[in-house]
Every structure is written in structure tokens, then in C-alpha cells.
C-alpha positions as CSV (number, residue, x, y, z in Angstrom):
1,X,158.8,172.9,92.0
2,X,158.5,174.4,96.0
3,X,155.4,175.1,97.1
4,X,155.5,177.4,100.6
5,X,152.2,178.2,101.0
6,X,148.5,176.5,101.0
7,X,147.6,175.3,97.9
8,X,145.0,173.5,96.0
9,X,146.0,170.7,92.7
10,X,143.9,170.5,90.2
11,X,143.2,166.9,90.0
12,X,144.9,165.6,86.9
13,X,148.2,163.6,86.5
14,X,151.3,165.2,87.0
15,X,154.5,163.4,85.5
16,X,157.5,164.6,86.8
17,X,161.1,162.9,87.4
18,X,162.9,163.7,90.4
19,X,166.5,162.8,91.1
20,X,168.1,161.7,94.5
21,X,169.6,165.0,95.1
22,X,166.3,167.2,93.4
23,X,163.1,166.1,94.1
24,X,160.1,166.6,91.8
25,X,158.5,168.8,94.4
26,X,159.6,170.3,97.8
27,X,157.2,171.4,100.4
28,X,159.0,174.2,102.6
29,X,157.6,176.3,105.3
30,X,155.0,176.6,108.4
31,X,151.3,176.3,108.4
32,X,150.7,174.6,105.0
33,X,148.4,172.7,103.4
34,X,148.4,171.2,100.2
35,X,145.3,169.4,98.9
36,X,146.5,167.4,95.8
37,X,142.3,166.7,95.4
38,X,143.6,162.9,93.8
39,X,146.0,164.4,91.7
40,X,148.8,162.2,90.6
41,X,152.5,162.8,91.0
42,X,154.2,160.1,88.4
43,X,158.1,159.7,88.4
44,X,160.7,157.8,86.2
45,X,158.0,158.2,83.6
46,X,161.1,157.0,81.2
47,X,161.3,153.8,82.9
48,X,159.4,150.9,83.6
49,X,160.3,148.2,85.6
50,X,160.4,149.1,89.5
51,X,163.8,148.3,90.3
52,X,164.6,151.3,87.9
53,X,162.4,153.7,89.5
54,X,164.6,156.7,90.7
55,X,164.6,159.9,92.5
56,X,162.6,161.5,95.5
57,X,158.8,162.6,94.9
58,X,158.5,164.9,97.7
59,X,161.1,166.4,100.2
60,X,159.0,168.8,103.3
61,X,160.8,170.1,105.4
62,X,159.0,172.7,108.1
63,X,156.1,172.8,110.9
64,X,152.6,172.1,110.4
65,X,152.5,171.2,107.1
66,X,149.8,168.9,106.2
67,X,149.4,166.8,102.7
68,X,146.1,165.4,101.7
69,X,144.8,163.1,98.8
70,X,147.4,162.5,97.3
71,X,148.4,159.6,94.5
72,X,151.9,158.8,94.0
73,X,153.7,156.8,92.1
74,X,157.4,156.0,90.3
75,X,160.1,157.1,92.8
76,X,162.8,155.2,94.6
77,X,161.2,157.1,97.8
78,X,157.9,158.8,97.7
79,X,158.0,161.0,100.3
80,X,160.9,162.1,102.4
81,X,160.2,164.2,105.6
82,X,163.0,165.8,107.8
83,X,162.4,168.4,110.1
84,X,158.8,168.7,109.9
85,X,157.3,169.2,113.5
86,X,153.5,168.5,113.6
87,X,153.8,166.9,110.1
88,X,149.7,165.7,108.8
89,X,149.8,163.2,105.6
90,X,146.3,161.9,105.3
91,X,144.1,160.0,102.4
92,X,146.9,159.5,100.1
93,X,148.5,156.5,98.3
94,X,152.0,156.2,98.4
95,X,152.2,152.9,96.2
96,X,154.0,151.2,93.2
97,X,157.4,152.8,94.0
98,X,160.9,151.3,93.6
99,X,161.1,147.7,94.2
100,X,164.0,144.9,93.7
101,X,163.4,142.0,91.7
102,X,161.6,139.5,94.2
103,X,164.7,136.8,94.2
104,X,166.2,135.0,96.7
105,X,167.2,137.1,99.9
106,X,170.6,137.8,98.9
107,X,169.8,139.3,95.9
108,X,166.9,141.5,97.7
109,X,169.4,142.7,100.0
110,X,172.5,143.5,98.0
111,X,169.6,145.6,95.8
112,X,168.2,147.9,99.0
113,X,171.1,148.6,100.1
114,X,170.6,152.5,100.5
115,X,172.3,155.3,98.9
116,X,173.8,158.8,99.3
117,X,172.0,161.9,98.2
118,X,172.4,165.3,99.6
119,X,170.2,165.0,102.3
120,X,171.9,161.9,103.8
121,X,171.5,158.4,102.9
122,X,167.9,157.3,101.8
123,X,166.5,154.1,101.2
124,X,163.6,152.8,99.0
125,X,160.1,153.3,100.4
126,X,156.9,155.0,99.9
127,X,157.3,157.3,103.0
128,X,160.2,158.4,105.4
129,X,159.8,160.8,108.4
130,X,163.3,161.3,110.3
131,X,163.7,164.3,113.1
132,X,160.2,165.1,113.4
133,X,157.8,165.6,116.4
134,X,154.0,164.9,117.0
135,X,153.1,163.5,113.7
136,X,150.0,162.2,112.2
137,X,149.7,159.3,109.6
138,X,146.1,158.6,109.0
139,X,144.1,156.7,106.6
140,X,146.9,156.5,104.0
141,X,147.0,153.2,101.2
142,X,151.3,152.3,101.0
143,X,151.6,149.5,99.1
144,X,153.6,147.6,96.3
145,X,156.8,149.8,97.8
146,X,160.4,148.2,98.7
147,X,159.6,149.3,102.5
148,X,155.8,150.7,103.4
149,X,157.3,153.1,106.3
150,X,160.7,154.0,107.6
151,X,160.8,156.1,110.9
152,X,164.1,156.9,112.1
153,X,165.4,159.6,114.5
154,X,163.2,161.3,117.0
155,X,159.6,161.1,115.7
156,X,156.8,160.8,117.9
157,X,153.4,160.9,116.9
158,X,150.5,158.9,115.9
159,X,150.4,155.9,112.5
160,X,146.3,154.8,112.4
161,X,144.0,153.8,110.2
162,X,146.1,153.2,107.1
163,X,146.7,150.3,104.7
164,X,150.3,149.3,104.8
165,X,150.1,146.4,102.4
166,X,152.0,144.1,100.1
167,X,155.2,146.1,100.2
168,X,158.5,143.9,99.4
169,X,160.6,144.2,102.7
170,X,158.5,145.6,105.9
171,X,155.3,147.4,105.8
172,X,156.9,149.7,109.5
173,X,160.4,150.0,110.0
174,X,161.1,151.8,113.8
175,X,164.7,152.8,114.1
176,X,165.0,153.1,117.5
177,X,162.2,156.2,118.5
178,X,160.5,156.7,121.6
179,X,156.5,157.3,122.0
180,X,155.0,156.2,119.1
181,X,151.2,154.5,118.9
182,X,151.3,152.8,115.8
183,X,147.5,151.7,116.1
184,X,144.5,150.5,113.7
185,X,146.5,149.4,110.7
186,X,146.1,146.9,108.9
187,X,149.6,145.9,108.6
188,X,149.7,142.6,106.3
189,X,150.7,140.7,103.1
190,X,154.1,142.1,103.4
191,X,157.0,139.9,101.8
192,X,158.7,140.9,105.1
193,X,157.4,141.9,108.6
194,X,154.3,143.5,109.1
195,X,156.0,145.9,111.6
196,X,159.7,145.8,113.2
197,X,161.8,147.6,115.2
198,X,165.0,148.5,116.8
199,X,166.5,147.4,120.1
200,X,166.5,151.0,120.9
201,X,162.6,151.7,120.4
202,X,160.9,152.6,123.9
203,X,157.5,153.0,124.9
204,X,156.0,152.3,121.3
205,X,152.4,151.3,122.0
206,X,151.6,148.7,118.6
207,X,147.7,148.1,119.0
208,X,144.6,147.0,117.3
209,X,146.4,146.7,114.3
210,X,145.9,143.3,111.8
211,X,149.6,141.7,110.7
212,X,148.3,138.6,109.3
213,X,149.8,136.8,106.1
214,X,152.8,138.7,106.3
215,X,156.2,136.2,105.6
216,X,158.0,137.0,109.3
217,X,156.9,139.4,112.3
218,X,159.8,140.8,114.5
219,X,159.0,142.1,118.1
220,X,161.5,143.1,120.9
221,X,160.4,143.1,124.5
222,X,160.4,146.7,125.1
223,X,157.1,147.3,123.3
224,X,154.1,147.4,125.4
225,X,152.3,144.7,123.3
226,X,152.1,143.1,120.1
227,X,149.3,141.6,118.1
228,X,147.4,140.3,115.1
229,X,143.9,141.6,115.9
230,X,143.8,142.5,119.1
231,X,146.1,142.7,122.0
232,X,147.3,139.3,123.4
233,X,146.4,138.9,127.3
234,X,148.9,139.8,129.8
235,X,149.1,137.6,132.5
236,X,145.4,137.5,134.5
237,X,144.3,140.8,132.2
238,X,141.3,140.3,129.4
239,X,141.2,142.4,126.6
240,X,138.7,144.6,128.1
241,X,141.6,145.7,130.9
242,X,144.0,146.2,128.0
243,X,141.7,148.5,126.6
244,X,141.5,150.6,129.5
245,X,144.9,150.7,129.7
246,X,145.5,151.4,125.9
247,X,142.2,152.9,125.0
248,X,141.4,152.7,121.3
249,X,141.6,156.2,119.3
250,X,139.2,157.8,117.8
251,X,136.9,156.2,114.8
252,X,139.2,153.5,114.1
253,X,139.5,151.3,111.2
254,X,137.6,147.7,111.5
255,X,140.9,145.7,111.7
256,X,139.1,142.3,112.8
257,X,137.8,141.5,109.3
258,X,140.6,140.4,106.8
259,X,141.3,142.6,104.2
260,X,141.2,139.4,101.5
261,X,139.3,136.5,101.8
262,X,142.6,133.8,101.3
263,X,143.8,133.0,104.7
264,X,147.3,131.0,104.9
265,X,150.6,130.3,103.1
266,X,149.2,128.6,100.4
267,X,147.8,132.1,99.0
268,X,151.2,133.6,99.1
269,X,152.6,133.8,95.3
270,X,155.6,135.1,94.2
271,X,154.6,137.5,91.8
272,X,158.5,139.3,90.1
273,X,158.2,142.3,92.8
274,X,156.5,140.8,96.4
275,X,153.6,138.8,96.5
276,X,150.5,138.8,94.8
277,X,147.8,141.1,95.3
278,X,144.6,139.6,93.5
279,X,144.1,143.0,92.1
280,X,144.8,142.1,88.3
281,X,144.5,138.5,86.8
282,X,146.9,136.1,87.0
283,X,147.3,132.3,87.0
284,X,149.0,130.1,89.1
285,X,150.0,126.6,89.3
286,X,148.6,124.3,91.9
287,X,149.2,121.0,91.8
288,X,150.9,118.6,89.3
289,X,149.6,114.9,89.4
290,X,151.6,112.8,87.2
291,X,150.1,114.8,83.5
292,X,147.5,116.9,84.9
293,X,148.3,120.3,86.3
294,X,145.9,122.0,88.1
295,X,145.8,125.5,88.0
296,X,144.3,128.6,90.0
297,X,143.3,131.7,88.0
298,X,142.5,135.0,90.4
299,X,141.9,138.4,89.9
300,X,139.3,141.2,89.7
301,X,135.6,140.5,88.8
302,X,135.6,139.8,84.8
303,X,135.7,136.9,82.1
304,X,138.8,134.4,81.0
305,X,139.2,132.7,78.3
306,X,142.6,130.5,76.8
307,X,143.6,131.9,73.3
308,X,146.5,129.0,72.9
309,X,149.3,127.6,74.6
310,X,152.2,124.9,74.1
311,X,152.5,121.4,75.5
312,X,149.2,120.7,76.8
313,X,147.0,118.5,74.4
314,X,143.4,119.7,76.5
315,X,142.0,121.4,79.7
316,X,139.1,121.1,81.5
317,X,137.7,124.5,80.9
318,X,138.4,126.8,78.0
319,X,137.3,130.0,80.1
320,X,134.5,131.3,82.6
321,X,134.5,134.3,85.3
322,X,137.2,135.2,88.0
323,X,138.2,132.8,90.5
324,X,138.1,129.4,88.9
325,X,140.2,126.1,88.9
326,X,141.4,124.5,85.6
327,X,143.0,121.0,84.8
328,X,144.8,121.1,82.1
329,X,146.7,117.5,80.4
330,X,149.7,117.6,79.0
331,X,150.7,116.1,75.8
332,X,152.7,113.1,75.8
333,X,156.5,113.4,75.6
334,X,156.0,117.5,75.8
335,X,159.1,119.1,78.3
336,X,157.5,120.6,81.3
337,X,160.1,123.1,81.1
338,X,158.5,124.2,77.7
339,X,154.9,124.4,78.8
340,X,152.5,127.4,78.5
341,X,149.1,128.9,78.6
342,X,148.2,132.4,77.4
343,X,145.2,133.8,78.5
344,X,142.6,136.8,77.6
345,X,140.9,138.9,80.3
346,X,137.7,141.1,80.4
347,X,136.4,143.1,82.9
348,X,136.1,145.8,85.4
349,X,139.0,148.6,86.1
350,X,142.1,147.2,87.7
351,X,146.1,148.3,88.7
352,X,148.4,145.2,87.8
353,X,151.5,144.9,89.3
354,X,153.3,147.8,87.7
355,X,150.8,150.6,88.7
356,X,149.3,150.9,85.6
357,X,145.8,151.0,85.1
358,X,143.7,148.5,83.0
359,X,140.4,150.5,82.3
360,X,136.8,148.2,82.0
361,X,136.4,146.3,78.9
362,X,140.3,146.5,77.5
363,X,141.6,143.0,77.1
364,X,144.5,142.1,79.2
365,X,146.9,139.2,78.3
366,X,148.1,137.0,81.0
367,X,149.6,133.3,81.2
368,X,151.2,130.4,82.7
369,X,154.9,129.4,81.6
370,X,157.5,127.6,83.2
């Protein structure tokens, strides 16, 4: 499908595949806009494990094309834009793309390797701008992606106000640009940095964004300054001088408040593709003391309850609402390898880890096993 001119979507779900070398839709042209109205562009609707998600969603390639409310899902890159001067992708959600197995780092690495399609070599993530001027990136969600945002090649522009969350690798990748504000974002819960760049980035102005929780943060010394909620002090300035220096754009996004309540490393579990979101319910061991085993049960606002499980003889609570701890006793002699709990979940509307939804009031099986 190529759209060259404005268009509206009507908002319903739209479940294409796309290949590396043919995207499911292209975007060509000057002065464009295409409202997708929260319309949802599904790929590798054959498949459905992330680390089998292929193909690109969108290619654009033009000037002043703009892409607004848009939900996408399924592809080993989202959105690929080369050559798109005065590119505008706003109020969209980029999210639940290709990810690798979460393993150890070998195994992460040896998976995201990129690969070769006719437009050059792409890698996994929910957005990719390369050769592209004066760009705007506003109040986006880019989550649950192997990389949030790869920039590489000559952009410039302006990244504020988004949600670059919970993505596998790095929520920013900078290859090596020049003038970039990357600004208002709440940059966190990545399984890798928050933001990081090349040696060769220059004048990148990273401010007022939040990059808490994520696993590492990597800076080098030619950006102005970096920060977790607000800009650290530079020598006798306050951060009332920084902001006159690096005055805050316009309407930004509260980035002092957290965007979860769970502060710390304890709150960072492994689910299979990056870390836990709290978004769906899941349970999670906490503490073993000699044969109790405390657990953790989180998730979105609903009811729990155990249906059955193996090797434990009782537990301290046989269900009740989201969060809650449990204790639960195993039974003499029983191998902790062979232990289990399987659980039953009802409540509101919620996305578990695989993008797909879970409307109110379906049961949802979860458990505990070794």
C-alpha cells in the first residue's frame, strides 16, 4: 500500500505483514498528513512470539510528511524514515515489536545483530529516522520494542514529551548527529540505557527528561548535560541558570513524578522479553526462608485467586485484589525445582506482554514455576 497524499484511516485494525524489503505501507511525497484516528497497523499476524516478528510497518520517505495517532504493532521495525525533511510523528504507539529472548547478554546480542534489506541494513526497533532534517517526535508511547529509538545520520530536530519505556536494549540510540534536543521524556525502565550515544554526537542538548530504573545509562562528555529529573548543577550554576540557558519547551510533560510507584532494583523482573511492566498480572518470587516462599503478585486493578499448584502443602492466602504478598509452605521432601502455582485473574482491560489485549471480566491464567 503507498499513500502520497493526505489521508484519513478509519479507525479499525488493519493486519498486514510486511517484509524487510516491502513494507506493509509506504508514505511517499511532500506535504502529507495521514491521521490513522487509532487505527491499528498489525504485522506477522502468523506469528507469535517477538523474536519472530518480521518485516518493516512503515517506510516515508519525503518532506513534510506528518503521521498522527497511530497504533502499531508486530514488525521487526515499526517505522523506518529516510529522507524525510521536516518529518512530524505525534500521538502514536510504536510498541510490542520484535524483541530477542531476554537471556544473558550474549545471547541478546548475537540476536540484534542487524540485517540487510534493500534499503540498507536495519535493525529492530519501533522507530528509525536516518538522513532527515528538523524533525519533530512528540507525545509518542514506544515501548516493549528491541530498541525504543535509533537516530543515525544527519537528523536534527526536536524528541519531547514521549514515553520511551520498557524497551529491551536502549529506549535512544544517537549515532553520532549534531543538534538534537532530546527533552521532556520520560526515558526509563529500559533493560538497557535510557538514552546513549556516539562519540561523534555534538551539541545534543538531553534535558528535563526522567531515566530512572533503567539497567545502565551511557553519557559522553560532549553533551551539554545529562540528567534524571532535572539538570545536574554545573559548577556555581542552580538550576534556575540552567534553565535560562536551556529554557524548557513548550507545554512539557511533568517528568518529576515517576511514571510507576516501585522505585529501585528490587522492582526490576525479568519477564522472557525485558522487564516487567505491571501492566498484566504476574507473580514473582520474593524470598525463600528455609520452606516458606514468599511471593509478590502485581498487575492491573482486579481479583486473584489460586486454582492449584504442585509441591506446596498450604499458603497464606487463597486470593484477594491486585498487589498482595502470599506465603506459601512447601510440602516436605517436594523438589523446589518441581514447584508451582497457577493462578486465575479478573479484572479491568489490560495488554500482557505480547501486545494482546485482555478485555474486562475474561479470566486470565498466570503462575509461578521454577
Amino acid at each position: 500500500m503507498v499513500i502520497s497524499e493526505s489521508v484519513t484511516v478509519l479507525p479499525d485494525t488493519f493486519r498486514i505483514n510486511g517484509s524487510d524489503h516491502n513494507p506493509a505501507i509506504i508514505i511517499k511525497g511532500e506535504n502529507i498528513v495521514v491521521n490513522f484516528q487509532g487505527a491499528t497497523l498489525k504485522g506477522s499476524n502468523d506469528k507469535i512470539h517477538p523474536n519472530e516478528f518480521r518485516g518493516i510497518g512503515i517506510l516515508v520517505k519525503g518532506k513534510n510528511i506528518e503521521i498522527k495517532n497511530l497504533n502499531l504493532q508486530g514488525y521487526y521495525l515499526g517505522i523506518l524514515a529516510d529522507q524525510t525533511d521536516n518529518l512530524k510523528i505525534t500521538n502514536s504507539n510504536l510498541s510490542y515489536n520484535f524483541r530477542c529472548k531476554n537471556e544473558h547478554k550474549n545471547k541478546i546480542y548475537k540476536c540484534s545483530q542487524p540485517i540487510n534489506s534493500k534499503f540498507g541494513e536495519i535493525r529492530a526497533a519501533g522507530l528509525i529516522v536516518k538522513h532527515s532534517k528538523d524533525i519533530v517526535i512528540e507525545n509518542n508511547k514506544i515501548t516493549h520494542n528491541n530498541t525504543g529509538v535509533i537516530l543515525e545520520n544527519e537528523v536534527t530536530g526536536e524528541i519531547y514529551n514521549n514515553k520511551i519505556t520498557f524497551n529491551l536494549n536502549a529506549g535512544v540510540v544517537d549515532w553520532g548527529n549534531h543538534d538534537l534536543k532530546i527533552m521532556h521524556n520520560h526515558l526509563s525502565w529500559n533493560r538497557g540505557p535510557g538514552f546513549t550515544c556516539s562519540s561523534n554526537s555534538r551539541n545534543l542538548l538531553i534535558a528535563y527528561n526522567s531515566m530512572t530504573q533503567n539497567a545502565s545509562n551511557l553519557f559522553y562528555k560532549n553533551i551539554n548535560f545529562a540528567n534524571d529529573l532535572f539538570p545536574q548543577k554545573v559548577k556555581d550554576r542552580n538550576i534556575d541558570s540552567l534553565q535560562k540557558i536551556y529554557p524548557p519547551l513548550p507545554n512539557p510533560q511533568n517528568t518529576e513524578s515517576p511514571l510507576l510507584p516501585y522505585q529501585g532494583k528490587e522492582y526490576w523482573f525479568d519477564s522472557d522479553w525485558g522487564f516487567y511492566d505491571f501492566e498484566y498480572p504476574a507473580i514473582w518470587l520474593r524470598e525463600i526462608n528455609d520452606d516458606k516462599y514468599t511471593f509478590a503478585i502485581f498487575g492491573p486493578e482486579g481479583n486473584w485467586k489460586i486454582v492449584d499448584g504442585n509441591g506446596f502443602v498450604q499458603t497464606s492466602r487463597q486470593s484477594g485484589s491486585i498487589p498482595a504478598t502470599i506465603v506459601a509452605t512447601k510440602k516436605e521432601n517436594s523438589n523446589p525445582r518441581n514447584l508451582s502455582l497457577n493462578l486465575e485473574f479478573i479484572g479491568i482491560e489490560f495488554t500482557d506482554q505480547l501486545g494482546n489485549v485482555n478485555p474486562r471480566g475474561k479470566t486470565y491464567n498466570f503462575q509461578y514455576k521454577y
